[in-house]
NUGUMI-238301 format. One record per atom (N, C-alpha, C): z, y, x; residue in one letter. Coordinates in steps of 0.001 Angstrom, whole numbers, plus 500000, padded with zeros to 6 digits. Layout:
BEGIN
ZYXa
...
This chain:
BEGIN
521762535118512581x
522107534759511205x
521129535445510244x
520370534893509508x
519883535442508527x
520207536478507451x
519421537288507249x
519774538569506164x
519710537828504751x
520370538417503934x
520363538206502595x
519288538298501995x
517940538822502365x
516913539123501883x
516099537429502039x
516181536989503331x
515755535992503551x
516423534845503281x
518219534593503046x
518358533731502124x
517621533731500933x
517415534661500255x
517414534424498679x
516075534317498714x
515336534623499328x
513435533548499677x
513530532565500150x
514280532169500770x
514446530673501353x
514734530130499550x
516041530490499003x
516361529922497810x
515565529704496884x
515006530783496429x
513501530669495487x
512730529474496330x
512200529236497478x
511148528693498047x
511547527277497802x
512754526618498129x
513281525529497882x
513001525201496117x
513855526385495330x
513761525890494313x
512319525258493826x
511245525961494061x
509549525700493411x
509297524276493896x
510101524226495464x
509359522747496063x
510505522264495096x
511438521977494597x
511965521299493572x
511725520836492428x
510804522292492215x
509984521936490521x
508800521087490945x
507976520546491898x
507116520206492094x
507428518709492461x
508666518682493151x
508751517411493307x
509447516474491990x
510073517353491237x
510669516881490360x
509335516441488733x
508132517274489290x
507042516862488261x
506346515362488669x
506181515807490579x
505529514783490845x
506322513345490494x
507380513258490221x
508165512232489405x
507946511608489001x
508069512678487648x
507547512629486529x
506406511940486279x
505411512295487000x
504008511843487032x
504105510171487580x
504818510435488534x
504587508719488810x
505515508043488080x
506346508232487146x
506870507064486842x
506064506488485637x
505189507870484869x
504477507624483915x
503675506698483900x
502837507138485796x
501905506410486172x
502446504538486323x
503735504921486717x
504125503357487673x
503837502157486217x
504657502200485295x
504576501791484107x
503481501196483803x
502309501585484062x
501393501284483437x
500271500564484522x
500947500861485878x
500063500376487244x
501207498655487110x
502563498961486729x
503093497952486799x
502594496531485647x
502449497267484481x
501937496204483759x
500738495135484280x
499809495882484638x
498532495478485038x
498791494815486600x
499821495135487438x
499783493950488477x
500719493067487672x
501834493192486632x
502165491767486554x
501213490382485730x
500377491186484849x
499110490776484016x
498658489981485027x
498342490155486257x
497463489413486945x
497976488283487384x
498894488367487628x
499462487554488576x
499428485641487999x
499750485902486623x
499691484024486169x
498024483422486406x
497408484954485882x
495825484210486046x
495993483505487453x
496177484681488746x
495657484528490393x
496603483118490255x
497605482992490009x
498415481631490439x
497341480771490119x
497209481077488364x
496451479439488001x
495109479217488903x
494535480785489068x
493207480386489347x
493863479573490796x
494577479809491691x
494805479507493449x
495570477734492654x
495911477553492135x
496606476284491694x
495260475005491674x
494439475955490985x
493161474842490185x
492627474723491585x
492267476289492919x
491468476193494093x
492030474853495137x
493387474683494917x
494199473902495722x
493659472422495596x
493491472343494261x
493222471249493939x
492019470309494424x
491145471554494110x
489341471485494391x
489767471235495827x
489919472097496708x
490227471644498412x
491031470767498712x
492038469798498062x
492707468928498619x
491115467840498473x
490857467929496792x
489833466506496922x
488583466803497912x
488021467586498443x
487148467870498931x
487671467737500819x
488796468278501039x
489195468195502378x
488622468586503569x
488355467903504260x
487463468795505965x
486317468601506111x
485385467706505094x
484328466835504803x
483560468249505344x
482324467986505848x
481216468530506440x
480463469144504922x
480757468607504365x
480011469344502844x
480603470260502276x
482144470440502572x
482637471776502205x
481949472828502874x
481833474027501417x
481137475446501431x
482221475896503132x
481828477133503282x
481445477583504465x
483021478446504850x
483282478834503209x
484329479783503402x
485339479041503337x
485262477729503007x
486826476785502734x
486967476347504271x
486023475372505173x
486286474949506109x
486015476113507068x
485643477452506958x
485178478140508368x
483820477930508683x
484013478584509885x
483069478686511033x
483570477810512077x
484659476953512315x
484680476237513438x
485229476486514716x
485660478011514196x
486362478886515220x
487542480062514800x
488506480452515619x
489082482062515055x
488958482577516137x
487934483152516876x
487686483975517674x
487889485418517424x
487154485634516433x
486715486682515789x
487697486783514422x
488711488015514561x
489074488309512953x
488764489725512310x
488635489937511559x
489004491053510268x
490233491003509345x
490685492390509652x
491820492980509075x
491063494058508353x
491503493815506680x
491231494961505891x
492106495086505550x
492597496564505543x
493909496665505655x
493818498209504749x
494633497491503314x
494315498023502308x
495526499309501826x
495620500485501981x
496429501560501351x
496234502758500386x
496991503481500384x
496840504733499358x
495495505711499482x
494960506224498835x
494406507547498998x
495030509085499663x
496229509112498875x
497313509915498976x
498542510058499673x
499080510401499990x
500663510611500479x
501902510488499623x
502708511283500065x
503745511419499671x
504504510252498906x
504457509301499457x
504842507683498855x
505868507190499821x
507009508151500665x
507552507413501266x
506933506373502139x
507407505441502418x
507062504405503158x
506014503532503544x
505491503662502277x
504752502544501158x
503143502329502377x
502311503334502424x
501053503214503799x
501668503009505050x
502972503596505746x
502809503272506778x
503991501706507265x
504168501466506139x
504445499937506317x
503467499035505960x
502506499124505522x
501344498252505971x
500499498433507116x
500554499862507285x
499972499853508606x
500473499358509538x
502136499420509955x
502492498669510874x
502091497397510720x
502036496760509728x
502004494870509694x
500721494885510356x
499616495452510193x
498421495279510460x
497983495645511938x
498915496602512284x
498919496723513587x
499566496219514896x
500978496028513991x
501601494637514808x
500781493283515116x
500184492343513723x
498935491501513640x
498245491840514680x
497281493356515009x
496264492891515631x
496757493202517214x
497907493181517482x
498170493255519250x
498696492153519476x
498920491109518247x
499418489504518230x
498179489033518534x
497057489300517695x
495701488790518364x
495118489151519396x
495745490319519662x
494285490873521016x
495242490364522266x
496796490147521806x
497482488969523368x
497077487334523717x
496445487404522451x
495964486077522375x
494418485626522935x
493956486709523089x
492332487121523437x
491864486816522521x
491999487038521217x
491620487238520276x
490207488594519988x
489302488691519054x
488422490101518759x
488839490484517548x
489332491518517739x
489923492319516342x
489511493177515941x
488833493001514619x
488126494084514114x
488812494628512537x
488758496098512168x
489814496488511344x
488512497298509877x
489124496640509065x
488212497283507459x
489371498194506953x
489338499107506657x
490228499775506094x
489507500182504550x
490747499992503721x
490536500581502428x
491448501655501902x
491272503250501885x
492381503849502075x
492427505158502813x
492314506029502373x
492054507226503954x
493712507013504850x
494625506708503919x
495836507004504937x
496018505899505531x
495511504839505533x
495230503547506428x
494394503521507605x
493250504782507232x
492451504668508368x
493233506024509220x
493860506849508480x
494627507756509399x
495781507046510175x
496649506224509660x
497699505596510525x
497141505018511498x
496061504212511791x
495522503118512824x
494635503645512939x
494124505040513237x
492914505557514108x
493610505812515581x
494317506411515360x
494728506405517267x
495035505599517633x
495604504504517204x
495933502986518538x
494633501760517882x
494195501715517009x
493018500941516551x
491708501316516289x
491838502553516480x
490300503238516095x
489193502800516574x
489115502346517802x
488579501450518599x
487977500129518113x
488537499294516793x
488298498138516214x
487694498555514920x
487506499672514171x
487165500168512995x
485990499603512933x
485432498900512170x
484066498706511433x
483497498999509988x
484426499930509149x
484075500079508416x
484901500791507399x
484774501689506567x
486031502329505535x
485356502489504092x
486522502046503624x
485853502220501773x
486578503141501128x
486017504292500745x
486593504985499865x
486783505054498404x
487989504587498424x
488503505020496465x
488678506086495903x
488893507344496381x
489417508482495922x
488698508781494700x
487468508308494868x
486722509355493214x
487195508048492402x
488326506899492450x
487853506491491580x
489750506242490628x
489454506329489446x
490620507342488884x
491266505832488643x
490618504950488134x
491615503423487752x
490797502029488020x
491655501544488781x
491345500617489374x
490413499747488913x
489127498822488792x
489016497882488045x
488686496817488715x
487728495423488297x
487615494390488798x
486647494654489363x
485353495893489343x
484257495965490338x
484427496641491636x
485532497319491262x
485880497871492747x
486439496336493599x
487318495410493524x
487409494369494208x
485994493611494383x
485334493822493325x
484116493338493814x
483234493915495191x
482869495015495032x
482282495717495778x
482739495746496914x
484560495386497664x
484778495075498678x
484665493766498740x
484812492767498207x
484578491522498317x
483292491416499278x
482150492095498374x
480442491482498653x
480348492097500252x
481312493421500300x
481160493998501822x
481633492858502898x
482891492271502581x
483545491346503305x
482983490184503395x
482573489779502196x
481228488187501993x
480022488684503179x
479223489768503192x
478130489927503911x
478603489799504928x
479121490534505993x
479885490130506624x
480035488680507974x
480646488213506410x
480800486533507178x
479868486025507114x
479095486253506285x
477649485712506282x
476637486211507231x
476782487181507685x
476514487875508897x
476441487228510630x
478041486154510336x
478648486030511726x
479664487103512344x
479921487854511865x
480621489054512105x
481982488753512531x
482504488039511541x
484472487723512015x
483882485829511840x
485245485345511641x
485648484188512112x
486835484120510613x
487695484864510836x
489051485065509578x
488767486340509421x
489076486307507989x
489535487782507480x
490437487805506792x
491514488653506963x
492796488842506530x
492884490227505633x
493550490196504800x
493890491259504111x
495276491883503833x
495782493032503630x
496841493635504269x
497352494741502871x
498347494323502442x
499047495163500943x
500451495052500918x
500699495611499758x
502232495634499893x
502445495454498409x
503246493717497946x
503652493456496982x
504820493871496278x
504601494113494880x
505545495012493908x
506755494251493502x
507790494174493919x
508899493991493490x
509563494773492457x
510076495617492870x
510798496747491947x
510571498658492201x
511075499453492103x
510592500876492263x
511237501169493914x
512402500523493937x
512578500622495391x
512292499255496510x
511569498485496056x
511255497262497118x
509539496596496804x
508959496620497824x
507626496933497874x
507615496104498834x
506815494773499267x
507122493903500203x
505844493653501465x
505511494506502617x
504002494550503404x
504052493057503287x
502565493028502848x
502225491254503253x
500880491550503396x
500456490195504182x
499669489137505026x
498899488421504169x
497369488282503938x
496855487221502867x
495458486610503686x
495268485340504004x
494159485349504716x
493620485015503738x
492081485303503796x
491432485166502267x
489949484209502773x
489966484282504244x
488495483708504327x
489586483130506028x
489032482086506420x
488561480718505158x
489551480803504307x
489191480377503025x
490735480141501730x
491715479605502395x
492738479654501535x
493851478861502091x
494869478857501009x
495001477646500938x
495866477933499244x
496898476673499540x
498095477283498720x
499627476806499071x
499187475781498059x
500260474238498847x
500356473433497693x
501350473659496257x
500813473821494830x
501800473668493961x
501526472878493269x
502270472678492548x
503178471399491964x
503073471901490318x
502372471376489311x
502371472125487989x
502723470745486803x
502459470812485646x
502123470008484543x
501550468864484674x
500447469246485792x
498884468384485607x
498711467747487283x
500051468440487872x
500328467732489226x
499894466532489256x
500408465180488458x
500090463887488538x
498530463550488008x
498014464575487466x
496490464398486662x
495405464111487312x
494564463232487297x
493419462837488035x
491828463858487145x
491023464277487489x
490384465220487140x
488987464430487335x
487996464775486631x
486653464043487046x
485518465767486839x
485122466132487946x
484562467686487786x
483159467359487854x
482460468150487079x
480855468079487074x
480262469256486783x
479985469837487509x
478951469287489011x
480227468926489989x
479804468411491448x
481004468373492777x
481623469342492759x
482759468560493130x
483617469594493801x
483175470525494318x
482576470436495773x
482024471154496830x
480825472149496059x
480320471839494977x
479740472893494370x
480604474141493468x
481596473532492894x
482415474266491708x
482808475296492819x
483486474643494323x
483784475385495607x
482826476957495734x
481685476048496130x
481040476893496215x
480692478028495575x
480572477992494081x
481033478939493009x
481749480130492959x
483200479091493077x
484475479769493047x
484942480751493939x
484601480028495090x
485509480912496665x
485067482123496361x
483433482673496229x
483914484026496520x
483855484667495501x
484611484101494316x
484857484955493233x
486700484572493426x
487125483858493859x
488323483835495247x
489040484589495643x
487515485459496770x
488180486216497256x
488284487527496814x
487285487778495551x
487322488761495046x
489131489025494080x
489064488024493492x
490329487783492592x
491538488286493942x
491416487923494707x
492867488175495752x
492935489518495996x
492055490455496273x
491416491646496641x
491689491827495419x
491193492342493931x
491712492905493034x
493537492690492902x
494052491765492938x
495440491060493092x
496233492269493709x
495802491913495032x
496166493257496037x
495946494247495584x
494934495101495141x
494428496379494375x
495619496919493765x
495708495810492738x
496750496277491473x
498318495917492242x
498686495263492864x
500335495147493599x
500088496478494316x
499037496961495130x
499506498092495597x
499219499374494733x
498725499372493576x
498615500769492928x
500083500787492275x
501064499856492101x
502098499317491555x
503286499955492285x
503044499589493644x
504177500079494749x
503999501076495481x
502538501582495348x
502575503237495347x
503707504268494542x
502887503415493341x
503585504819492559x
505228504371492550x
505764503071492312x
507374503074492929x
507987503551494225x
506796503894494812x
507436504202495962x
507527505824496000x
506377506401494937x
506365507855495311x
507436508171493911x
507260507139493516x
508289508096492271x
510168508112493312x
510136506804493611x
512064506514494758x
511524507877495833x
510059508373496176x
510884509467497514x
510611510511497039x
510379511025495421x
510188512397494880x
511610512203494643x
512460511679494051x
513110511664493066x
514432511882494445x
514573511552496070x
515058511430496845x
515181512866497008x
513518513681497423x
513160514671497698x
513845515571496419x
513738515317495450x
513968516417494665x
515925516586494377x
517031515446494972x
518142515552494940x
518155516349496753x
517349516110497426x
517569516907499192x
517738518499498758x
516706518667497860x
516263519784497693x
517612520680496806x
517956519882495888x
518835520799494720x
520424520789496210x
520830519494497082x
521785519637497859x
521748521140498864x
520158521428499519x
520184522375500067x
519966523742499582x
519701523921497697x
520081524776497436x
521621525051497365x
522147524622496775x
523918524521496970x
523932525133498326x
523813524532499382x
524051525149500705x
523555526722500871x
523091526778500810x
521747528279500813x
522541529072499968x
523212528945498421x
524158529482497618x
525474529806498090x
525685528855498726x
527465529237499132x
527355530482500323x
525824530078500937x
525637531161502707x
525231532222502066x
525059532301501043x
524615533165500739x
525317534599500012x
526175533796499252x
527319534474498646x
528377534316499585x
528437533699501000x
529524534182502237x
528986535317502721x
527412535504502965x
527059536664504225x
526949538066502471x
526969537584501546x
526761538778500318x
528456539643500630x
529500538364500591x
530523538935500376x
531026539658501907x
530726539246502416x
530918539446504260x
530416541437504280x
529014541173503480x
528640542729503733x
529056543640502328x
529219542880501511x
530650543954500363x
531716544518501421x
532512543652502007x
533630544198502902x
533614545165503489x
532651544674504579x
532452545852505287x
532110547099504905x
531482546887503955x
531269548546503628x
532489549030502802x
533249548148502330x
534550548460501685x
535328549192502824x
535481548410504000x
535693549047505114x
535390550204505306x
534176550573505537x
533437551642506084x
533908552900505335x
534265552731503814x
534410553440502980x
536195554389502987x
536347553167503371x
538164552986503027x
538522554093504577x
537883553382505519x
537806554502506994x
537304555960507147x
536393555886506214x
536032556898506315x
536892558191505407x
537603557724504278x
538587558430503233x
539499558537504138x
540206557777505155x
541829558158505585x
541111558817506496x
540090558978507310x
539442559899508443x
539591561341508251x
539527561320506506x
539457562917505961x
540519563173505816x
């Protein structure tokens, strides 16, 4: 059983990790707010822009003149997983539930005889999937020096991922984030970004016949890999979003664990305080009728 000396350092020690978690909070909710605005900002553009892409690829279709990134290579032999997470920790859940998706994914492909190759964006992405994927790593991008997100950082992975395919390197490349719902629901998802692939929707201009100049297959060409850049920033900002909801739901978890196990530590503490009052009350009381 512990001495009283070492409860009441245990108690202090708890309390500080309390003040710390209770700042780091603080800090993220400040942060979340403002990571949240900026992924919901994006989101009508990415629709419209993926609405207008849908369009361009329905009229254009499997035709031999579609650009390279709409129809492929002709094969999925070969994929890439960039598989995009935090810099940091302490986010609860938030990195190593994308890592699982991405790692589940690539033992779906490699049963398939599939070649799986893994981009990580993220040190704690490349820490989760270095021991069972390390083996597929081709490449890591580091964000840490960079304090707020912008549209050249999606760029700059984009042109890595464009060279790449232009290379011959993969076949698909998939990308791997976790969309912002609310402070406690953060959703791992799946985005294949090369070849495009865009959901049919249904808008205003649904029934509208369009006359584009230059071709299609050129505007295509244009567009895609400013595409895939747009999806990649998309992702950027949903996950700087559900970071910080996620680290603000497991500080805020951490910092009620913490005040519960002071309570505990208080009551043991003032049992083994009062335990050794007694006894020496004892000791005292024995020793007077002794005389």
């Amino acid at each position: 059983m512990p001495n009283l000396k070492d409860l009441k350092n245990r108690i202090e020690s708890v309390k500080s990790t309390r003040k710390i978690t209770k700042a780091m909070q603080m800090v993220a909710a400040a942060k979340l707010r403002r990571a949240q605005e900026s992924a919901e900002a994006s989101r009508p553009y990415a629709e419209r822009f993926n609405a207008v892409m849908a369009g361009l690829a329905a009229s254009v279709g499997g035709s031999d003149s579609a650009p390279k990134l709409l129809r492929g290579t002709g094969s999925d032999d070969v994929h890439l997983l960039v598989v995009m997470t935090a810099e940091r920790g302490l986010c609860g859940g938030f990195n190593s539930s994308i890592a699982k998706l991405a790692r589940v994914k690539a033992e779906e492909l490699r049963l398939k005889g599939k070649t799986v190759k893994v981009l990580t964006v993220g040190k704690k992405g490349r820490d989760a999937l270095k021991r069972d994927l390390g083996d597929l790593f081709v490449g890591h991008i580091d964000l840490s020096e960079v304090k707020r997100l912008g549209y050249t950082n999606a760029q700059d992975i984009a042109k890595d991922v464009l060279s790449r395919f232009d290379g011959g390197e993969f076949d698909v490349a998939t990308i791997f984030y976790s969309k912002f719902v609310n402070v406690v629901t953060q959703i791992p998802t799946a985005q294949q970004v090369i070849p495009a692939s865009f959901e049919d929707t249904e808008g205003d201009d649904s029934d509208a016949v369009f006359d584009y100049e230059p071709s299609e297959e050129a505007i295509l060409a244009d567009l895609l890999p400013k595409g895939v850049a747009t999806a990649i920033f998309s992702a950027l900002l949903e996950n700087g979003a559900s970071e910080q909801g996620a680290r603000m739901s497991a500080m805020d978890n951490a910092t009620r664990n913490a005040g519960e196990m002071i309570d505990k530590l208080t009551i043991q503490y003032n049992r083994s305080r009062q335990a050794v009052i007694t006894n020496e009350l004892i000791e005292i009381i024995s020793g007077a009728e002794a005389l």
